[in-house]
MARKEMAR-828246 format. One record per residue (C-alpha): residue number from 0; x, y, z. Coordinates in Angstrom, 2 decimals. Example, Ala and Ser with C-alpha at 12.3 -4.5 7.8 and 13.67 -1.06 7.14 Angstrom:
BEGIN
<site resi="0" c1="12.30" c2="-4.50" c3="7.80"/>
<site resi="1" c1="13.67" c2="-1.06" c3="7.14"/>
//
This chain:
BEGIN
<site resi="0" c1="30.79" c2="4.89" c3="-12.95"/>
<site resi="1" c1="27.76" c2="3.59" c3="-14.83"/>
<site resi="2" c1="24.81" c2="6.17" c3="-16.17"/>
<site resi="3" c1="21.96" c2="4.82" c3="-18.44"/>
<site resi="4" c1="20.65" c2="7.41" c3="-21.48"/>
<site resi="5" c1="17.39" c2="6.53" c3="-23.07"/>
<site resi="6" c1="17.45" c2="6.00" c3="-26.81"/>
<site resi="7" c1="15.10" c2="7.71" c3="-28.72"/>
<site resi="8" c1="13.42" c2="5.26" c3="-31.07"/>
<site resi="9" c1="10.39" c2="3.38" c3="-29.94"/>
<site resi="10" c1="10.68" c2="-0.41" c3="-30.14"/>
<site resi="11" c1="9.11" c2="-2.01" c3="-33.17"/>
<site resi="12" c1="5.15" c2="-2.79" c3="-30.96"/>
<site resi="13" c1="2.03" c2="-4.77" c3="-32.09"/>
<site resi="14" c1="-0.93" c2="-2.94" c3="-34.09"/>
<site resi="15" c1="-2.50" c2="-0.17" c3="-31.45"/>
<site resi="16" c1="-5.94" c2="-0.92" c3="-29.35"/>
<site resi="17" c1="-8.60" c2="0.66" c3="-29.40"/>
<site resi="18" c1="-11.21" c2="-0.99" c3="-27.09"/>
<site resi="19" c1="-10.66" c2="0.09" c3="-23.78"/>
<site resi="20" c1="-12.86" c2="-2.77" c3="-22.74"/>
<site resi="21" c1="-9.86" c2="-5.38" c3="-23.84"/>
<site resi="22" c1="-7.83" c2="-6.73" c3="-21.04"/>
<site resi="23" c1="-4.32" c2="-6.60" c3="-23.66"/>
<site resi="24" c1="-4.46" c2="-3.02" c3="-24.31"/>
<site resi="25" c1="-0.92" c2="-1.88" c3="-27.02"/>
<site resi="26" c1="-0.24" c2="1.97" c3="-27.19"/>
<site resi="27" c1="-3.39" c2="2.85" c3="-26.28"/>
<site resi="28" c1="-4.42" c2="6.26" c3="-25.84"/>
<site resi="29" c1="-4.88" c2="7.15" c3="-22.10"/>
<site resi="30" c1="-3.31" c2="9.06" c3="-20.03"/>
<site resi="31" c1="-2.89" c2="8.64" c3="-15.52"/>
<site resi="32" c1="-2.63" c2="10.40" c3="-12.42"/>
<site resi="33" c1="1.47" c2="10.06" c3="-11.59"/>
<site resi="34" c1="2.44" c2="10.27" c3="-15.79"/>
<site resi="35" c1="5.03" c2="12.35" c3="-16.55"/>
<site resi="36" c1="4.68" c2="14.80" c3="-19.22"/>
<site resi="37" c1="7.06" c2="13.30" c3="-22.10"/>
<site resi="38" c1="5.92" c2="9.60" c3="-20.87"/>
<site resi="39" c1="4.22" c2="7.75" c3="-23.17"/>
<site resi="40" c1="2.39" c2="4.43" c3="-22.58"/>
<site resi="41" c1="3.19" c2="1.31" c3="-24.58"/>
<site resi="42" c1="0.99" c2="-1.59" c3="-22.59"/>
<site resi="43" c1="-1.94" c2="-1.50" c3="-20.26"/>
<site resi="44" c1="-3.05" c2="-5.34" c3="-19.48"/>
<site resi="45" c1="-5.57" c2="-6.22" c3="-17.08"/>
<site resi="46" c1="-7.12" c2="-9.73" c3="-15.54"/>
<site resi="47" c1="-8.00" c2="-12.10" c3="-18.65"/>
<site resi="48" c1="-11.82" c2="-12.30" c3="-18.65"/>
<site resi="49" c1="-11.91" c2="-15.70" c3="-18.18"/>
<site resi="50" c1="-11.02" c2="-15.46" c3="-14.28"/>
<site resi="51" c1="-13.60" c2="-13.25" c3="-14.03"/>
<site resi="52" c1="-16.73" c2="-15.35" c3="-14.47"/>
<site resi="53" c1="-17.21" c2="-16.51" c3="-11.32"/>
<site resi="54" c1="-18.58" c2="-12.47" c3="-10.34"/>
<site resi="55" c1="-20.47" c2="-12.65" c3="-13.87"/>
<site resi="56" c1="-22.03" c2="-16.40" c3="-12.84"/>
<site resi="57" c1="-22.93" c2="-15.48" c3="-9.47"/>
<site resi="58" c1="-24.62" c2="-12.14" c3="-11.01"/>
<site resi="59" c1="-26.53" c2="-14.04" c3="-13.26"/>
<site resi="60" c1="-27.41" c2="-16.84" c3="-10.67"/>
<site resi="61" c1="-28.79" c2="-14.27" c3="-8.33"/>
<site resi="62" c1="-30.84" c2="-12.94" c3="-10.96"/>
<site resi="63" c1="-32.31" c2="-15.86" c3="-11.65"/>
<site resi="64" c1="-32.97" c2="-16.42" c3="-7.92"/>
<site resi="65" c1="-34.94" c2="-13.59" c3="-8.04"/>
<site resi="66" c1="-36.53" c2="-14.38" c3="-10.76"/>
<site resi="67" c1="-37.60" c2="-17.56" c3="-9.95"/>
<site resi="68" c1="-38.97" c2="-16.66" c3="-6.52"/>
<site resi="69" c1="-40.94" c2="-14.01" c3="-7.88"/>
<site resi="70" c1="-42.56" c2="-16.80" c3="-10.56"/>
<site resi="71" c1="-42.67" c2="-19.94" c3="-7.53"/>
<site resi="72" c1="-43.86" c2="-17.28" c3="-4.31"/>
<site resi="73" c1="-46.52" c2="-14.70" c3="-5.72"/>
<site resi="74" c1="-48.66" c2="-14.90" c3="-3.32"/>
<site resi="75" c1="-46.50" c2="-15.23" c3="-0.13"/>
<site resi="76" c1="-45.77" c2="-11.75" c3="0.62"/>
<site resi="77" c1="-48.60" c2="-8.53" c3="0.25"/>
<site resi="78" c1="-47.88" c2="-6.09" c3="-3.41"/>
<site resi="79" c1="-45.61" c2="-3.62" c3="-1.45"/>
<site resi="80" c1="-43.66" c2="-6.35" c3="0.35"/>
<site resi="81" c1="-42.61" c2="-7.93" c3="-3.19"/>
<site resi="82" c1="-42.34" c2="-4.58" c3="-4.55"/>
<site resi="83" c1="-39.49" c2="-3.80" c3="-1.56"/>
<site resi="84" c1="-38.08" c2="-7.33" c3="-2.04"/>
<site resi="85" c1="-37.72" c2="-6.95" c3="-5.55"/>
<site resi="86" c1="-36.20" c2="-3.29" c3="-5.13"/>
<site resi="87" c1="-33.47" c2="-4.47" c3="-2.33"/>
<site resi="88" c1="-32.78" c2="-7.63" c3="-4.53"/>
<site resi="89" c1="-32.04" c2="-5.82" c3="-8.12"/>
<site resi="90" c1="-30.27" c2="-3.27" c3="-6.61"/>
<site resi="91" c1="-28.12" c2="-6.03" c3="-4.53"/>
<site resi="92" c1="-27.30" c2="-7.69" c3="-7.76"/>
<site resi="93" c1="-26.55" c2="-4.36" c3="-9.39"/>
<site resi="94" c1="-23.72" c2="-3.23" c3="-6.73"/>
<site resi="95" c1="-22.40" c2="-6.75" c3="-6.46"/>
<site resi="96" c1="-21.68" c2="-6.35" c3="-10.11"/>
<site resi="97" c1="-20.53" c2="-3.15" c3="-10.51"/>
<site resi="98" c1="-18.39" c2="-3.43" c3="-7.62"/>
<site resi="99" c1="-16.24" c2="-6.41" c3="-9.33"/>
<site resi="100" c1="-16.43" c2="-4.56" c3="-12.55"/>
<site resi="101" c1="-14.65" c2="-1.63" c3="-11.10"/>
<site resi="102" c1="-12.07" c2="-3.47" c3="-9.28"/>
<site resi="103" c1="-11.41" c2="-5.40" c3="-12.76"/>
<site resi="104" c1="-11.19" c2="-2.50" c3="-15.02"/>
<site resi="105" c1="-9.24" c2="-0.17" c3="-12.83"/>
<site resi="106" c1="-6.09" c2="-3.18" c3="-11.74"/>
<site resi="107" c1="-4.06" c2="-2.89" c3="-14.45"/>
<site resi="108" c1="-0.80" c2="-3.00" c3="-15.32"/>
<site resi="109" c1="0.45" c2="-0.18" c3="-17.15"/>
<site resi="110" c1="4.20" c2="-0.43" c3="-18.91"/>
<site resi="111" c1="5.35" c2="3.03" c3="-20.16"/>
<site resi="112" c1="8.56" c2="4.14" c3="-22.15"/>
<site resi="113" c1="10.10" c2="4.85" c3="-18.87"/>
<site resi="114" c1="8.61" c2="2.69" c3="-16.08"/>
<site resi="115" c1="6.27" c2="-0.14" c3="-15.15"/>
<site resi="116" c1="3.41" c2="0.35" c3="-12.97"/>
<site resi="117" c1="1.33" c2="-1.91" c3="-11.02"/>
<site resi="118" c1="-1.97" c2="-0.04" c3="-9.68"/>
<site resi="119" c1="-3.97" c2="-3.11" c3="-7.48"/>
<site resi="120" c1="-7.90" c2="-2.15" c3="-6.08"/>
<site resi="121" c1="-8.76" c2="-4.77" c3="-3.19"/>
<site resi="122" c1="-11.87" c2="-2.62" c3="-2.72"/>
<site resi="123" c1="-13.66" c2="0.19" c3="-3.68"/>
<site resi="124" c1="-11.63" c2="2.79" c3="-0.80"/>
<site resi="125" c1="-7.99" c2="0.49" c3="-0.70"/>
<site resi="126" c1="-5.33" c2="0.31" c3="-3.51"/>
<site resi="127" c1="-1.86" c2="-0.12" c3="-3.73"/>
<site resi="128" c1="0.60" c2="1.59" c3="-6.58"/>
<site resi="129" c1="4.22" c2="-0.28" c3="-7.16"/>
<site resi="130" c1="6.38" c2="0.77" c3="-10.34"/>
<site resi="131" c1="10.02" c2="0.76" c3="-10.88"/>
<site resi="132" c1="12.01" c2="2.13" c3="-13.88"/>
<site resi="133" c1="12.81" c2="0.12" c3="-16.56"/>
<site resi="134" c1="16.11" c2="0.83" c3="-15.94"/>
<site resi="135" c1="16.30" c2="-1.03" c3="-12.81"/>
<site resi="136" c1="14.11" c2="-4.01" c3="-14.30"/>
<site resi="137" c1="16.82" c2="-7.07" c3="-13.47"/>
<site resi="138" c1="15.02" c2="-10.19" c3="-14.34"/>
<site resi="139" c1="11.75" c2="-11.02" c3="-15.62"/>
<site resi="140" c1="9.86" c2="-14.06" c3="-15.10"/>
<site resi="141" c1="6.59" c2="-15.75" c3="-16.65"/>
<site resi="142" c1="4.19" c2="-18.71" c3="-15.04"/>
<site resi="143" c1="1.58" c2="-19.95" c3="-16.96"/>
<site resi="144" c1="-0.26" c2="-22.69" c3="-14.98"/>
<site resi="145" c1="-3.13" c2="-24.84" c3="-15.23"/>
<site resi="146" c1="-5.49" c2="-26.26" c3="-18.15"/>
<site resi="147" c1="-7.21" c2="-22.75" c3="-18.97"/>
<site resi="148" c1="-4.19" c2="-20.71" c3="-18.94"/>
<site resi="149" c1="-2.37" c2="-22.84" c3="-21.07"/>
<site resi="150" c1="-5.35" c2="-22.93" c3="-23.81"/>
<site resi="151" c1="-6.67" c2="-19.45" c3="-23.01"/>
<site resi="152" c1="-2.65" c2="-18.31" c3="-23.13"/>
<site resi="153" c1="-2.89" c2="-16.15" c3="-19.83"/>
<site resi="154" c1="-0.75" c2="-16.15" c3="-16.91"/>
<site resi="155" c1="1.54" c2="-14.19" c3="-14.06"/>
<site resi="156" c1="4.23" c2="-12.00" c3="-15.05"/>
<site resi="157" c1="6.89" c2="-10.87" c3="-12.43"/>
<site resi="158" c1="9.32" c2="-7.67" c3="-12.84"/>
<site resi="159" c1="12.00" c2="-8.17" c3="-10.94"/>
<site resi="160" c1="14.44" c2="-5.37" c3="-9.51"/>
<site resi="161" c1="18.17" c2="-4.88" c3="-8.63"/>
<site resi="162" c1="18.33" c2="-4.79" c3="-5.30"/>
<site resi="163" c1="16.18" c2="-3.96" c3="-2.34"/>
<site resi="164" c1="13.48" c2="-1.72" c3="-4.96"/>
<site resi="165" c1="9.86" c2="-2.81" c3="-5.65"/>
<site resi="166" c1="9.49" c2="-6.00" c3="-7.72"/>
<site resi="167" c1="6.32" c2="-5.25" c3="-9.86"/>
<site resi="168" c1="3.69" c2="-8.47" c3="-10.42"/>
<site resi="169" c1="0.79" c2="-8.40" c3="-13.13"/>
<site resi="170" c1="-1.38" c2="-11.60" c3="-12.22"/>
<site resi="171" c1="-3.91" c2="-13.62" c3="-14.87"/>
<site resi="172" c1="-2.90" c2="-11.22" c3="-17.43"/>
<site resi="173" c1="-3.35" c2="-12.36" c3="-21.30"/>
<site resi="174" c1="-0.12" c2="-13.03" c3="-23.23"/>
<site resi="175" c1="1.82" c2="-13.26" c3="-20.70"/>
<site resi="176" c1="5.12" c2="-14.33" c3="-23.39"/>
<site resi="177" c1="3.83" c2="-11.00" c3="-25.32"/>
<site resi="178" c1="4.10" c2="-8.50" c3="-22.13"/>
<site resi="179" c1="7.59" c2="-9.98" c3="-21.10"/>
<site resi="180" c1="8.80" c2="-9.38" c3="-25.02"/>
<site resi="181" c1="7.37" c2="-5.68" c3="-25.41"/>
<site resi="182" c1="9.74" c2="-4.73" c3="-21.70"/>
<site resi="183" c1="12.63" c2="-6.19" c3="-23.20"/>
<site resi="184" c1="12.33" c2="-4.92" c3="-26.44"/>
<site resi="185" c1="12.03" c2="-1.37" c3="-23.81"/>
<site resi="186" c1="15.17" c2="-2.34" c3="-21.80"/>
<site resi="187" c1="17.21" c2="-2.54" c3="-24.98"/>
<site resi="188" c1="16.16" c2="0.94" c3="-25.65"/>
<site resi="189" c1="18.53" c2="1.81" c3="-22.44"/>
<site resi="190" c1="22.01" c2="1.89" c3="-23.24"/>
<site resi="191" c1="24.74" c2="2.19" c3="-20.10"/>
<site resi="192" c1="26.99" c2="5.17" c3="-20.67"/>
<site resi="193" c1="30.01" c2="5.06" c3="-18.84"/>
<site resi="194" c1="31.97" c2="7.96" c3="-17.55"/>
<site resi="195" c1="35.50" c2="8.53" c3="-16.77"/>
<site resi="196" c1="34.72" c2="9.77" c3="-13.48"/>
//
């Protein structure tokens, strides 16, 4: 029979970050809902920036919409009509970004001392939570695909499980080679014990 015991030393990990803005977050200091007590948090990586222009761009180009109707149309609609226009339009282009914001800042992928976690937001009121140990990681698995990914160095990473358990996936994430080193620098920290039983 096969048991696993959890060595105590820490891996040897990258500098720790500070900005929680950052989407390649090492040993940073925050803390979430399922954490065990004595569970400490070695990665959090989120979406690179990069795939998330297209939210920023259409912000920005709906601003300028508005913004260019107000300047080409004065005179179409009466003071409060433009007023109510202007109100429904900024506040449209407000929600629209905060919205994507959200759902980019709060999909991460969190790797701990003891498991990985993938927490996924599709919108505001749905989200789905896998995680496995690292105990049962089995295989691990990078792609890296396409012009910007290979300059920008971002790309999928996919935790794969012994048998029929969740397989974890963190997509677009940055240093993708980085992420897949710091779990199995963790998996080496397991060490199979094996009993006589």
């Amino acid at each position: 029979m096969c048991e696993f015991a959890i060595i105590s030393q820490m891996p040897q990990l990258p500098e720790r970050s500070t900005n929680m803005s950052h989407s390649y977050l090492v040993q940073p200091d925050v803390n979430f809902s399922s954490q065990q007590q004595d569970e400490k948090v070695v990665l959090v990586v989120r979406k690179h920036i990069f795939t998330q222009f297209s939210w920023i761009l259409n912000s920005a180009l709906f601003a300028l919409i508005l913004l260019i109707a107000n300047l080409i149309f004065p005179d179409i609609f009466r003071s409060p009509q433009i007023f109510l226009i202007n109100i429904f339009g900024v506040a449209f282009i407000l929600s629209y970004f905060w919205i994507n914001f959200l759902l980019w800042f709060f999909t991460v992928g969190i790797v701990t001392d003891k498991r990985i976690i993938d927490l996924d937001f599709y919108n505001i009121i749905y989200k789905e939570f896998s995680a496995t140990t690292i105990r049962q990681v089995s295989d691990i698995t990078t792609k890296v695909g396409g012009f910007f990914g290979s300059i920008l160095n971002f790309g999928n990473v996919f935790v794969k499980t012994e048998g029929f358990e969740q397989n974890v996936e963190f997509d677009d994430v940055p240093r993708p080679g980085d992420v897949v080193k710091i779990i199995n620098q963790l998996m080496e920290t397991i060490e199979p014990i094996v009993s006589d039983n």
